[in-house]
RODO-2510 file (C-alpha; in nm, 4 decimals, decimal comma):
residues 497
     n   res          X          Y          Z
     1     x     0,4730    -2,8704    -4,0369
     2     x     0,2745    -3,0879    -4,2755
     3     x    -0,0452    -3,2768    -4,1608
     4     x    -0,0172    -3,6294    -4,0743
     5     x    -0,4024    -3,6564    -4,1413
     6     x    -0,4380    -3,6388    -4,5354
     7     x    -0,7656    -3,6405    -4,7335
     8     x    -0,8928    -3,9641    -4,8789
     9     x    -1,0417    -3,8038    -5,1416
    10     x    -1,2195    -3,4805    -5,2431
    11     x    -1,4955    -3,5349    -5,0197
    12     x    -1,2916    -3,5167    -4,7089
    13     x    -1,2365    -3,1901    -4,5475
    14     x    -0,9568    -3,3225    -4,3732
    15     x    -0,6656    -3,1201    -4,4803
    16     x    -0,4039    -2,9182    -4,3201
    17     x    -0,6442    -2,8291    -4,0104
    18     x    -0,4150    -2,9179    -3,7267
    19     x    -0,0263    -2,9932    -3,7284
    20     x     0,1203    -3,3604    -3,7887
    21     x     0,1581    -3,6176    -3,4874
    22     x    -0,0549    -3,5429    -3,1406
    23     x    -0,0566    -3,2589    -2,9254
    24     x     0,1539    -3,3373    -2,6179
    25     x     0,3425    -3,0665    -2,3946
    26     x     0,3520    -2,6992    -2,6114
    27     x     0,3962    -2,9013    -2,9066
    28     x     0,2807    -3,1794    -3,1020
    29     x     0,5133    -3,4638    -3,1070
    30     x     0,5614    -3,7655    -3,4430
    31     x     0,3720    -4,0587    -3,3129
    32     x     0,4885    -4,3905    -3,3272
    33     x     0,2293    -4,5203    -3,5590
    34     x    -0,0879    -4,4483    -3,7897
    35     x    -0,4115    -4,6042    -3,8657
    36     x    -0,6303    -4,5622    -4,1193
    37     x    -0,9873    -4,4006    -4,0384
    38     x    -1,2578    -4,5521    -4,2895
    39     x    -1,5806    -4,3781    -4,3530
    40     x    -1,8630    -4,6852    -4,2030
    41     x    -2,0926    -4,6198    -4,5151
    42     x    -1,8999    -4,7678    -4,7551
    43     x    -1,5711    -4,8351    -4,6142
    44     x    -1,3158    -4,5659    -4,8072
    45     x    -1,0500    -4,4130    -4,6515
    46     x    -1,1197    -4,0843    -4,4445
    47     x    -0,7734    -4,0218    -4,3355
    48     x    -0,4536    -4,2022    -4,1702
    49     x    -0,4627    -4,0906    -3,8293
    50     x    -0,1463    -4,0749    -3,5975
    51     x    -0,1653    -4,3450    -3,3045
    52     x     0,0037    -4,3381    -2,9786
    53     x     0,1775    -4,5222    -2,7193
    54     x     0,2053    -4,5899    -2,3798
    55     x     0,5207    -4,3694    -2,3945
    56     x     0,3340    -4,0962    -2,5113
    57     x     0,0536    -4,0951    -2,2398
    58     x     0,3209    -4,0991    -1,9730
    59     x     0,5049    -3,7536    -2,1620
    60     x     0,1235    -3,6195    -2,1533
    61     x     0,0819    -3,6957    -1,7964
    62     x     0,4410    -3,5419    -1,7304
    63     x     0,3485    -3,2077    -1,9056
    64     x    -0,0123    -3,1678    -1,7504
    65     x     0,1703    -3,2312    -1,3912
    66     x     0,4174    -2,9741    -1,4982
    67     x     0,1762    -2,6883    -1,5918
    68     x    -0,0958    -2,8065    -1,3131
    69     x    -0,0312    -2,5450    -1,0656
    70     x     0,0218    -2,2635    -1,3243
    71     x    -0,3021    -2,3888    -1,5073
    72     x    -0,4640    -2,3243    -1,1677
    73     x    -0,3593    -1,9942    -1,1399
    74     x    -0,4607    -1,9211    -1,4780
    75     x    -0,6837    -1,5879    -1,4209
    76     x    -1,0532    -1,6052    -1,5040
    77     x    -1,0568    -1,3884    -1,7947
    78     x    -0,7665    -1,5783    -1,9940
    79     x    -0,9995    -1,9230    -1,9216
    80     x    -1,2751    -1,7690    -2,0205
    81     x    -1,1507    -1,5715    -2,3100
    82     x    -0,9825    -1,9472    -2,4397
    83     x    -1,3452    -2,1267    -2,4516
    84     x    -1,4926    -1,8532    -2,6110
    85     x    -1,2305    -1,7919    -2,8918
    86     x    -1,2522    -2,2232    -2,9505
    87     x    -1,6580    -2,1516    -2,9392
    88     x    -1,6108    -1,8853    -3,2389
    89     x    -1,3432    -2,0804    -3,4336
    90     x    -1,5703    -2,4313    -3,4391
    91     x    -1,8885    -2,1861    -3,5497
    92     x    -1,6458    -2,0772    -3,8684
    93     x    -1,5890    -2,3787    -3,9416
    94     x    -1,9170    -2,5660    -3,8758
    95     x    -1,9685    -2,7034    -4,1865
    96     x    -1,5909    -2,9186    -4,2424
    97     x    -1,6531    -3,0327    -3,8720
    98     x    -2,0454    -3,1520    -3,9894
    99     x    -1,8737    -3,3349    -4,3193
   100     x    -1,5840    -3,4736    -4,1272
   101     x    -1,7960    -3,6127    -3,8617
   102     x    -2,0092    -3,7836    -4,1005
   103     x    -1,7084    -3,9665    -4,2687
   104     x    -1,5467    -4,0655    -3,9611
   105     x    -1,8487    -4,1592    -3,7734
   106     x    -2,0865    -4,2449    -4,0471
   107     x    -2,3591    -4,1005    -3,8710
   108     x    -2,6781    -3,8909    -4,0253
   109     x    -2,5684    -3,5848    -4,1545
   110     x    -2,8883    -3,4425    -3,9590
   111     x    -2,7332    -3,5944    -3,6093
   112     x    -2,3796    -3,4486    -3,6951
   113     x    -2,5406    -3,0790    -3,7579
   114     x    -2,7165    -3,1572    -3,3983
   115     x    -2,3771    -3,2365    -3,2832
   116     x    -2,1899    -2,8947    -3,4008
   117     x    -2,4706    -2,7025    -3,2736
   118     x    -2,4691    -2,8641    -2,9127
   119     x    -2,0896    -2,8677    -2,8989
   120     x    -2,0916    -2,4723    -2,9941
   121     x    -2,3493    -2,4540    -2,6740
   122     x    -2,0956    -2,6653    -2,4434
   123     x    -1,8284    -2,4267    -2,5277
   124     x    -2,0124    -2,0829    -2,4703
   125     x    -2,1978    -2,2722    -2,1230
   126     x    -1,8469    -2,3394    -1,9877
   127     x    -1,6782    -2,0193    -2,0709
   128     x    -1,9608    -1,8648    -1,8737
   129     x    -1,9413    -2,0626    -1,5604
   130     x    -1,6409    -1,9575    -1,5226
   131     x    -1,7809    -1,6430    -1,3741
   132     x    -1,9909    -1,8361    -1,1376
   133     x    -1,6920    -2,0666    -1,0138
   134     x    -1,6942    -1,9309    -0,6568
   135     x    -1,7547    -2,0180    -0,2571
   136     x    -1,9862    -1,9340     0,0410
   137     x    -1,9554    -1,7943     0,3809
   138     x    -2,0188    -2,0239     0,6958
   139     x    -2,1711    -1,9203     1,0370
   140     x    -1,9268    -2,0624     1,2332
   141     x    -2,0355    -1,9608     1,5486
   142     x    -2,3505    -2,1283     1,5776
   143     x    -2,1326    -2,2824     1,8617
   144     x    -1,9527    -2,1059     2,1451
   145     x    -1,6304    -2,1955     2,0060
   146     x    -1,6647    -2,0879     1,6447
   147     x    -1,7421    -1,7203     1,8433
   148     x    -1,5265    -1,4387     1,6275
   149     x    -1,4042    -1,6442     1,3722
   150     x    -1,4547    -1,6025     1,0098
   151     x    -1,5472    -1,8777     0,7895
   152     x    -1,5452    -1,9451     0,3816
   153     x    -1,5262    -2,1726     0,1731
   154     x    -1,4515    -2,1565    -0,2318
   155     x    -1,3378    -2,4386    -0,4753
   156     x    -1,0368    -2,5389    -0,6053
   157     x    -0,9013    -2,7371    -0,9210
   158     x    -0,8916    -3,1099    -0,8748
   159     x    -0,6282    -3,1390    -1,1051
   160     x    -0,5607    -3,3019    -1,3968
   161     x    -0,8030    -3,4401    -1,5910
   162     x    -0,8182    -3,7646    -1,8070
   163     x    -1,1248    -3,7119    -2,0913
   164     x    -1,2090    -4,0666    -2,2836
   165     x    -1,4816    -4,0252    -2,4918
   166     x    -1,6883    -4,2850    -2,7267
   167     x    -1,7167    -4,2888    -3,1161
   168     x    -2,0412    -4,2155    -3,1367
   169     x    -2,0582    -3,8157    -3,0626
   170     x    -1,6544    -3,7353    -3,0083
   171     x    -1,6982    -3,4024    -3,1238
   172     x    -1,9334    -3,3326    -2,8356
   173     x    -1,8500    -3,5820    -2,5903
   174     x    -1,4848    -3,4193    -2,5855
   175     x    -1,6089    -3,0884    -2,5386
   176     x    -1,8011    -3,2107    -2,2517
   177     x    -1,4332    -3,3596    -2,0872
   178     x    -1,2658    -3,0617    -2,2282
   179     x    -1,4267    -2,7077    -2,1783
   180     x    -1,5231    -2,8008    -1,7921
   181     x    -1,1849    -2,8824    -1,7385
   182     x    -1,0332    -2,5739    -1,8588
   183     x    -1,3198    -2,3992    -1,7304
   184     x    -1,2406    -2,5015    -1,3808
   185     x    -0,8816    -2,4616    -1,3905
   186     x    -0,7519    -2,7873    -1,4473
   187     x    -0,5185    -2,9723    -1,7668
   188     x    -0,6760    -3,1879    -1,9416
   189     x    -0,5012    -3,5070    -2,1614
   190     x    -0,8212    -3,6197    -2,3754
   191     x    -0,8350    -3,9692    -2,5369
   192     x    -1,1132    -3,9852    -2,8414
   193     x    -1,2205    -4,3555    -2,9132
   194     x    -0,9581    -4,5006    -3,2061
   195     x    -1,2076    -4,5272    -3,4484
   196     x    -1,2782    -4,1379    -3,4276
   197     x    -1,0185    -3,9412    -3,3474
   198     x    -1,0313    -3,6517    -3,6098
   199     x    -1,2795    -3,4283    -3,5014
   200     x    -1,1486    -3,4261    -3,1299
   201     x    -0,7830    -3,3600    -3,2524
   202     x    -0,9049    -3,0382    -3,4454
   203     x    -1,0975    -2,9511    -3,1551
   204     x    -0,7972    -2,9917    -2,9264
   205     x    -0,5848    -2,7747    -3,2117
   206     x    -0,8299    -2,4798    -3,2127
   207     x    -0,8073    -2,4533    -2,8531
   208     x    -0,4619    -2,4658    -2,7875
   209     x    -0,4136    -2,2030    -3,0475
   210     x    -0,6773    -1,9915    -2,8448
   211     x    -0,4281    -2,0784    -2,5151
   212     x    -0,1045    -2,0011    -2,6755
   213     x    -0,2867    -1,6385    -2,8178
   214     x    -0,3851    -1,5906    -2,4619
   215     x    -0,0555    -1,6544    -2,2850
   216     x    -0,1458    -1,9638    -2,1153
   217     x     0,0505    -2,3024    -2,1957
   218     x    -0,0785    -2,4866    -2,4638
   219     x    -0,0190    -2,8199    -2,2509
   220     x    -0,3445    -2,7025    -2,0540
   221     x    -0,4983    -2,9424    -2,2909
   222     x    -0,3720    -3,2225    -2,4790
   223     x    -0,4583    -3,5552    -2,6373
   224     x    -0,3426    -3,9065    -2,6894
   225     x    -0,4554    -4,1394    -2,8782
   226     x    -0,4001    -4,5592    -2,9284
   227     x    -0,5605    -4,8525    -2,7295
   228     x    -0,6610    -4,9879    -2,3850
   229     x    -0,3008    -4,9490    -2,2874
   230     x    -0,2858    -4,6412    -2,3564
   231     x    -0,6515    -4,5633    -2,2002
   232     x    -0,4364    -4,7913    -1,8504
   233     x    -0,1538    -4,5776    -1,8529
   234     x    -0,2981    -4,2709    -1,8368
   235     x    -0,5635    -4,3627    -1,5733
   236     x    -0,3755    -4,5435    -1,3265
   237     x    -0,0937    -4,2465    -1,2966
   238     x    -0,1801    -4,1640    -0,9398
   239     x    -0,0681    -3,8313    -1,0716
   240     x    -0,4508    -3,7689    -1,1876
   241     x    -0,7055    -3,6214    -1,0435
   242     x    -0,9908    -3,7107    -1,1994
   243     x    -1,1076    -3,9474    -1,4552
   244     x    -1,4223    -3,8931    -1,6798
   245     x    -1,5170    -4,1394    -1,9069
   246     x    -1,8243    -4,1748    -2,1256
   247     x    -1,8201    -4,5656    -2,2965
   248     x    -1,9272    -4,8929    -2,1821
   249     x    -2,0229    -5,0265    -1,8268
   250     x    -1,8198    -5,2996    -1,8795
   251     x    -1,5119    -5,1035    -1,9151
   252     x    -1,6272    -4,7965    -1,7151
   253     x    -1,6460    -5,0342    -1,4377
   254     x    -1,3043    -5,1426    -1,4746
   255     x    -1,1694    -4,7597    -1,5100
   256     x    -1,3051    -4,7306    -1,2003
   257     x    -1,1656    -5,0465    -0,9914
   258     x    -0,7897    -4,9723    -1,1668
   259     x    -0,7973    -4,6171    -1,0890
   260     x    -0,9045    -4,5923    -0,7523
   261     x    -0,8619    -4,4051    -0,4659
   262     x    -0,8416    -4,1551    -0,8129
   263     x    -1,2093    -3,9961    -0,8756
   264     x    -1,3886    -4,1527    -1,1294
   265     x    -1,6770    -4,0363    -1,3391
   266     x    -1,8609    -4,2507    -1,5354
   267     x    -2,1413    -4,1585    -1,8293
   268     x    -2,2452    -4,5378    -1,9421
   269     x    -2,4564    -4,7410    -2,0919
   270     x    -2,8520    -4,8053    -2,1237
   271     x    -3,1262    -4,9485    -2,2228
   272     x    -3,3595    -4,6701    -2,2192
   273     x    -3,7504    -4,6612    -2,1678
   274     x    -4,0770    -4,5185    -2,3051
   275     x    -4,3604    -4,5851    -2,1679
   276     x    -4,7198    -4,5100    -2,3274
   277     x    -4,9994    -4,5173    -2,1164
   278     x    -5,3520    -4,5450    -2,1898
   279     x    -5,4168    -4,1645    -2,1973
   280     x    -5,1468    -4,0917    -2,3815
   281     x    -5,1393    -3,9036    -2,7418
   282     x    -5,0859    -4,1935    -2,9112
   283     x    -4,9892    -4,0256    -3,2371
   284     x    -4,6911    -3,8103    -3,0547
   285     x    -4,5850    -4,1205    -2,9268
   286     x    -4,5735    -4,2820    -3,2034
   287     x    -4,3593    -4,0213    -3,3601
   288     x    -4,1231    -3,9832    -3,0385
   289     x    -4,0230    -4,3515    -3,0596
   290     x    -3,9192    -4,3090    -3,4153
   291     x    -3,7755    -3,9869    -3,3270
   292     x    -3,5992    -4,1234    -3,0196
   293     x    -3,5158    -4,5133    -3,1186
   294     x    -3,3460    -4,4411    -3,4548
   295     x    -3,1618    -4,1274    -3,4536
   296     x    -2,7936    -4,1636    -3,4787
   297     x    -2,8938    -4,5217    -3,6253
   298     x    -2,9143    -4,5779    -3,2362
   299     x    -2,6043    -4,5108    -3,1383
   300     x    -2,7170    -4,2959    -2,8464
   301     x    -2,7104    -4,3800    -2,5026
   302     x    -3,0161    -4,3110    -2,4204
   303     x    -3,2148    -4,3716    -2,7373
   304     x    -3,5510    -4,5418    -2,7432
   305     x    -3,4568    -4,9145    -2,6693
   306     x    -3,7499    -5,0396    -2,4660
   307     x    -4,1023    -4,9444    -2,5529
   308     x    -4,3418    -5,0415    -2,2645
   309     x    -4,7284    -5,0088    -2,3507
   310     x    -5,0351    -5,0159    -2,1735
   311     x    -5,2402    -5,3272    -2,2820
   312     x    -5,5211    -5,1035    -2,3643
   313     x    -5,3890    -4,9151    -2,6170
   314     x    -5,1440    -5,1763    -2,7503
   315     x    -5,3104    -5,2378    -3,1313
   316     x    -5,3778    -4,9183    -3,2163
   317     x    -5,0288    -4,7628    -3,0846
   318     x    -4,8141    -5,0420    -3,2607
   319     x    -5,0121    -4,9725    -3,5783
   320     x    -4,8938    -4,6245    -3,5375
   321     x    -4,5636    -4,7046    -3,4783
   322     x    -4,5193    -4,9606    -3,7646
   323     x    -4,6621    -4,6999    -4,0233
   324     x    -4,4005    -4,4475    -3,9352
   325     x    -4,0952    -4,6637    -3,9104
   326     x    -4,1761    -4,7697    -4,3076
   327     x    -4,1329    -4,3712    -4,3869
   328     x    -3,7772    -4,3779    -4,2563
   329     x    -3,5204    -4,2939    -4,5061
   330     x    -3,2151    -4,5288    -4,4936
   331     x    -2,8964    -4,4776    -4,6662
   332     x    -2,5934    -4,2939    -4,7210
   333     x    -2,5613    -4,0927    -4,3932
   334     x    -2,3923    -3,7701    -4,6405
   335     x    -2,7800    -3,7800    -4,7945
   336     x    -2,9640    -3,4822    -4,5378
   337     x    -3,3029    -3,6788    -4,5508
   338     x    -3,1110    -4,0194    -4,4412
   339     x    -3,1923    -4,1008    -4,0576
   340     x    -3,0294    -4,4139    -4,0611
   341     x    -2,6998    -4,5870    -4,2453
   342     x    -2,4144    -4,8216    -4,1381
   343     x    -2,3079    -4,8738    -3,7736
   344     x    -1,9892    -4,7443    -3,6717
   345     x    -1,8125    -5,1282    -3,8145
   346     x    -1,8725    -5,4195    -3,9038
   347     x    -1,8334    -5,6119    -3,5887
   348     x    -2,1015    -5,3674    -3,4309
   349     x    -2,3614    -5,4937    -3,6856
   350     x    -2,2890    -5,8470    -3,6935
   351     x    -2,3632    -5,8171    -3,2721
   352     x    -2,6422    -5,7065    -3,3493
   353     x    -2,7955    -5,9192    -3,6057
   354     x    -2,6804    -6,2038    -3,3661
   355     x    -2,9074    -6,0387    -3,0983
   356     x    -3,2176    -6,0159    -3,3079
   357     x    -3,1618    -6,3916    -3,4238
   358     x    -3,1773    -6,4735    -3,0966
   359     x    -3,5047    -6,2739    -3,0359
   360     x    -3,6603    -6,4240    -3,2838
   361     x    -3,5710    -6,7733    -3,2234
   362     x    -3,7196    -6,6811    -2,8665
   363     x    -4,0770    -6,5874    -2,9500
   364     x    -3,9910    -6,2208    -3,0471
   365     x    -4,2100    -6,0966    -3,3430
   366     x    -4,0841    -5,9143    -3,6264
   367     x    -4,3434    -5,6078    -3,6712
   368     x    -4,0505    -5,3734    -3,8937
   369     x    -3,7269    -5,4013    -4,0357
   370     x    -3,4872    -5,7010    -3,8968
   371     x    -3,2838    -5,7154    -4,2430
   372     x    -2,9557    -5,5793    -4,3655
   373     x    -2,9573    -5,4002    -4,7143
   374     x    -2,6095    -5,3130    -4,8136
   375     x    -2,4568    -5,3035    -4,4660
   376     x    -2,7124    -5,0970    -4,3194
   377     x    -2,9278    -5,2618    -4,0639
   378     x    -3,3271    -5,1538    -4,1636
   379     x    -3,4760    -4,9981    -3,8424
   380     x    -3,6621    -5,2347    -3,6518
   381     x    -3,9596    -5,3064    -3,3959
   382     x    -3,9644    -5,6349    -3,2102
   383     x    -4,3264    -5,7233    -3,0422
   384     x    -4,3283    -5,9444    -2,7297
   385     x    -3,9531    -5,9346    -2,6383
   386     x    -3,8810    -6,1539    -2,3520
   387     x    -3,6595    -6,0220    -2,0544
   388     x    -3,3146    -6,2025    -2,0545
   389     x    -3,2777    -6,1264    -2,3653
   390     x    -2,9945    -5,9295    -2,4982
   391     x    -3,2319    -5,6572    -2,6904
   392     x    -3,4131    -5,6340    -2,4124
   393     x    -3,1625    -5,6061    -2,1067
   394     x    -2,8536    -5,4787    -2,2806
   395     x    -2,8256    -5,1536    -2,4467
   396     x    -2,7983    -5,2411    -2,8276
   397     x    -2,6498    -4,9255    -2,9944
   398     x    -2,8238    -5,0207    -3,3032
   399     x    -3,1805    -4,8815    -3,4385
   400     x    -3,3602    -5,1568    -3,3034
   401     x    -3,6722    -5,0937    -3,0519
   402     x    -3,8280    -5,3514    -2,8746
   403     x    -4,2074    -5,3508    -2,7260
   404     x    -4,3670    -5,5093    -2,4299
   405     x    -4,7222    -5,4535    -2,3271
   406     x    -4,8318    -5,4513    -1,9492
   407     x    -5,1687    -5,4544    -1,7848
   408     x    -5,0972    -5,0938    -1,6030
   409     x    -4,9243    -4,8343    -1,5161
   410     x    -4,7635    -4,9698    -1,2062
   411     x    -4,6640    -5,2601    -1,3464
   412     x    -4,4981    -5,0488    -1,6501
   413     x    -4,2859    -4,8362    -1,3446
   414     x    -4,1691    -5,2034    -1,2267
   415     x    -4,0868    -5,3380    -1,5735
   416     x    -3,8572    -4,9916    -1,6184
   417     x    -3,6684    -5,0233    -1,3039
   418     x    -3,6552    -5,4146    -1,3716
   419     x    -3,2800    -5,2970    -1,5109
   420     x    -2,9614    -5,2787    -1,4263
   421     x    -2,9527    -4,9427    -1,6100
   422     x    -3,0848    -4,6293    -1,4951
   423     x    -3,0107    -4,3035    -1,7596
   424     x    -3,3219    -4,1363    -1,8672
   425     x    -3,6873    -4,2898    -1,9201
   426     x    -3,9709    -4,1131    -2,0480
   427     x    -4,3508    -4,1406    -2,0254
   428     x    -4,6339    -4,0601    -2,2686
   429     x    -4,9188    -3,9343    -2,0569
   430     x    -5,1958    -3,6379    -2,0251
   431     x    -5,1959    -3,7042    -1,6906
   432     x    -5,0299    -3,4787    -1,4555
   433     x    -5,0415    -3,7163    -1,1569
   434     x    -4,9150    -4,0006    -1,3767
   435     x    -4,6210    -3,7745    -1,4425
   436     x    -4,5530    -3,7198    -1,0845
   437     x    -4,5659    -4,0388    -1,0367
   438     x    -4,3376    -4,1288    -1,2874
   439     x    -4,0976    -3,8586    -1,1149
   440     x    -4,1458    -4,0383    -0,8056
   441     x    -4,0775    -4,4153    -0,9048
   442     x    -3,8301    -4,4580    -1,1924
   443     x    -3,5009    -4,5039    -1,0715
   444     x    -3,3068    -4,3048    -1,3427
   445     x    -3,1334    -4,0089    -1,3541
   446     x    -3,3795    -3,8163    -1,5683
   447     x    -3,7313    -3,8535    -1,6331
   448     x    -3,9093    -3,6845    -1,9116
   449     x    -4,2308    -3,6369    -1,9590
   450     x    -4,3903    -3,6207    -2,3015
   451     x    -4,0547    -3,6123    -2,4835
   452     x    -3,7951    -3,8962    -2,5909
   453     x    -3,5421    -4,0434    -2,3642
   454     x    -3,2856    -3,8844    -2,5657
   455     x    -3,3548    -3,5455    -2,5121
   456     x    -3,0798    -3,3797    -2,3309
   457     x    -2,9644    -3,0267    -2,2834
   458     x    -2,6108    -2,9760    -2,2660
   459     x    -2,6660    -2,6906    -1,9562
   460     x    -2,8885    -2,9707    -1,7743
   461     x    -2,7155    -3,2031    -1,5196
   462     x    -2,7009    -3,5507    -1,7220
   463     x    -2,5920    -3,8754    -1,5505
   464     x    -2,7415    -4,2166    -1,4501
   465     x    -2,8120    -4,4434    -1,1448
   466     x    -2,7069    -4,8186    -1,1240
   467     x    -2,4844    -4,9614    -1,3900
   468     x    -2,5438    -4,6223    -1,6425
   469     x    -2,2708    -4,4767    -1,3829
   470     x    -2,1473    -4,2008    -1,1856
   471     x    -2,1487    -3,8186    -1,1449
   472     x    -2,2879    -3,5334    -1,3693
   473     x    -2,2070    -3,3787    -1,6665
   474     x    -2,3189    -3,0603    -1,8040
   475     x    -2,0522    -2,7579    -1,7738
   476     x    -2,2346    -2,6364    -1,4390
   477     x    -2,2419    -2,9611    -1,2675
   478     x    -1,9044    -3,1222    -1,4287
   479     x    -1,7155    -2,8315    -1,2558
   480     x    -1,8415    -2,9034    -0,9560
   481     x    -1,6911    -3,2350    -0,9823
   482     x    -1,3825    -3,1428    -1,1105
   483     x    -1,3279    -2,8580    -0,8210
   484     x    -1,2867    -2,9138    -0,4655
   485     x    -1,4060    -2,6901    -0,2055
   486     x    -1,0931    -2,5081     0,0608
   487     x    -1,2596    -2,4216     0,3552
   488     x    -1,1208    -2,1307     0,5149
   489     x    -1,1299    -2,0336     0,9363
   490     x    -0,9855    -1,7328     1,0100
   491     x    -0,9446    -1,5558     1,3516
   492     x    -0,8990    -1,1970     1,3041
   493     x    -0,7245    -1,1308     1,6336
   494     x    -0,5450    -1,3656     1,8710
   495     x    -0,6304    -1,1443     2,1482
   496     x    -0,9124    -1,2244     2,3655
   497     x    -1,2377    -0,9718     2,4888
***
């Protein structure tokens, strides 16, 4: 077959990676419709990408039903052997998958290396918890009547598995939908966000061939892409058994009410925290809010958004801070030095140019950045950002960082939880009992201490509290969601002593 996703230009390494249409069933059927993927920089094409339909996500849901039991049965060598063939044919490869998620996302080239290397680490974390995927024996006779029975428990696929992932990391954020899935013994129909679909359809290619070399069916995992109707179809099919979905709140929350009684996990939004307090290095702070606010051009999750200082140490840390957002390199995101460049479209910038307008307007002070120079919005610090403000209580995706100053520590703790997000916060502190305190009082779902926000581990359990949603991630803890456990009482002998 020919690819349906063809090079825009020399730059591309689109080429013939992965067969024309969309994987659906043991094949990949001619979509109904394509759509042209433009790189963000500078608005060339990438690639015309095939587009799906309704229609389509119902045939997907078909085939996964089809092969659910026989996926479940799949032994846990051929599972295992699967992830770790995909894990060695992405690391030969690591370099088109870096270029091709910089032209389809428009990210750093620096964030899209960090990208391959923590998708590689996904794959080769799930294909070994496969070997831990077991149960646990139960004293059932710690009453009379559980006297000479035998008790166990072990887990069981939930399913199949709907994967809808966001633009910003869909390399990574499918493999995190994907490789637990497989991993625990369940299909999996994967839906990439419609601006980026290329990188997750490769993905999906690579591992299908490692399914079909391995004897399993190839409809173990498959992929759909197209709009929210398609995203509706394939969530309400009481056929599923689970529904992970990393995006908005707003629509994560909506996932959630239209698929029910269906389990629903849900990686969301925030507006994530740093605190610096008065004892804190003020230099590696400093750095870790330019680290944290503006990598990915702050498209992250759980990027440095809100920047809550000590009043003590407030002039000399945002002197700090301003010096080292100047030395930021902005630019074309193919450039290695360049940390920040165009947003993933236009729409995306123009919300949030709107949002600093309105900061300003409302007392906030300019202290870096707050212009666009061909497209790119310059990365930014805000002083004295009001709450009820959109920069402040709404997750921006943009490299924007706003700072507020408090009189202590304890009011900085209330100023954090003061959100209707909850995904990671960090603190700034040489104080070991101000880090167990900030263990104790933010309400998030990881704290860090000394470190951005945005650090995560992809073998760490990573979720939120509040509106930054539901359940863990992490190929350890995503299994566990995606498994239920079969208890098992057994009475050797019917015949009484």
């Amino acid at each position: 077959m020919t690819t349906h996703v063809k090079p825009a230009s020399g730059d591309s390494p689109v080429g013939r990676e992965f067969p024309e249409g969309l994987p659906i069933g043991d094949d990949w059927v001619e979509a109904p419709a394509a759509e042209d993927v433009r790189f963000p920089y500078d608005g060339t094409l990438v690639a015309r990408a095939p587009v799906g339909d309704t229609g389509l996500a119902r045939h997907a849901v078909d085939a996964a039903v089809a092969v659910r039991d026989r996926v479940g049965r799949l032994p846990s060598h051929t599972r295992r052997a699967a992830l770790l063939a995909t894990h060695e044919a992405v690391a030969s490869r690591r370099a088109d998958f870096e270029r091709l998620l910089v032209l389809e996302t428009g990210k750093p080239l620096v964030d899209c290396r960090v990208e391959v290397d923590r998708t590689l680490l996904t794959l080769l974390t799930a294909a070994e918890e496969v070997a831990r995927l077991h149960g646990e024996t139960v004293p059932l006779d710690l009453l009379p009547s559980g006297e000479g029975l035998l008790g166990f428990w072990t887990r069981k696929p939930i399913g199949v598995v709907v994967g809808i992932s966001g633009f910003n990391y869909p390399l990574l954020l499918a493999a995190h939908k994907i490789a637990p899935s497989l991993a625990a013994g369940c299909p999996v129909i994967a839906k990439p966000a419609p601006q980026t679909p290329l990188a997750t359809l490769w993905l999906v290619h690579l591992l299908r061939e490692a399914l079909r070399d391995g004897g399993a069916p190839q409809a173990a995992v498959q992929l759909v892409t197209g709009g929210p109707e398609v995203g509706v179809a394939l969530t309400t099919d009481r056929r599923i058994g689970a529904v992970s979905f990393t995006g908005s709140a707003a629509v994560g929350h909506q996932i959630a009410r239209d698929a029910a009684p269906t389990k629903v996990l849900l990686e969301l939004g925030s507006n994530a925290a740093l605190v610096v307090a008065a004892d804190a290095d003020l230099d590696a702070a400093a750095d870790a809010v330019v680290r944290g606010g503006y990598y990915a051009s702050g498209q992250a999750c759980i990027s440095v958004q809100r920047v809550i200082v000590v009043e003590a140490v407030r002039k000399e840390f945002v002197a700090r801070l301003t010096e080292r957002v100047a030395q930021v390199v902005v630019g074309d995101p193919r450039d290695p030095a360049t940390t920040v460049s165009a947003l993933i479209d236009q729409r995306s910038t123009e919300r949030v140019c709107a949002w600093l307008e309105e900061a300003v307007e409302a007392g906030a002070v300019p202290a870096a950045g707050g212009r666009v120079t061909d497209g790119v919005i310059e990365p930014t610090v805000l002083l004295d950002v009001d709450r009820a403000l959109a920069v402040w209580d709404e997750e921006v995706f943009g490299p924007v960082v706003a700072v507020r100053s408090v009189p202590d520590l304890e009011t900085a703790f209330d100023v954090v939880n003061d959100s209707r997000y909850g995904l990671h916060a960090s603190i700034y502190t040489s104080a070991l009992d101000t880090a167990f305190a900030a263990l104790d009082r933010l309400e998030v779902g990881g704290v860090v201490i000394n470190e951005v926000p945005g650090f995560r581990s992809d073998v760490m359990p990573y979720g939120g509290v509040k509106d930054s949603g539901a359940g863990r991630e992490g190929p350890r803890f995503a299994i566990e969601e995606l498994t239920v456990t079969r208890m098992a009482v057994i009475r050797p002998t019917t015949t009484k002593p």
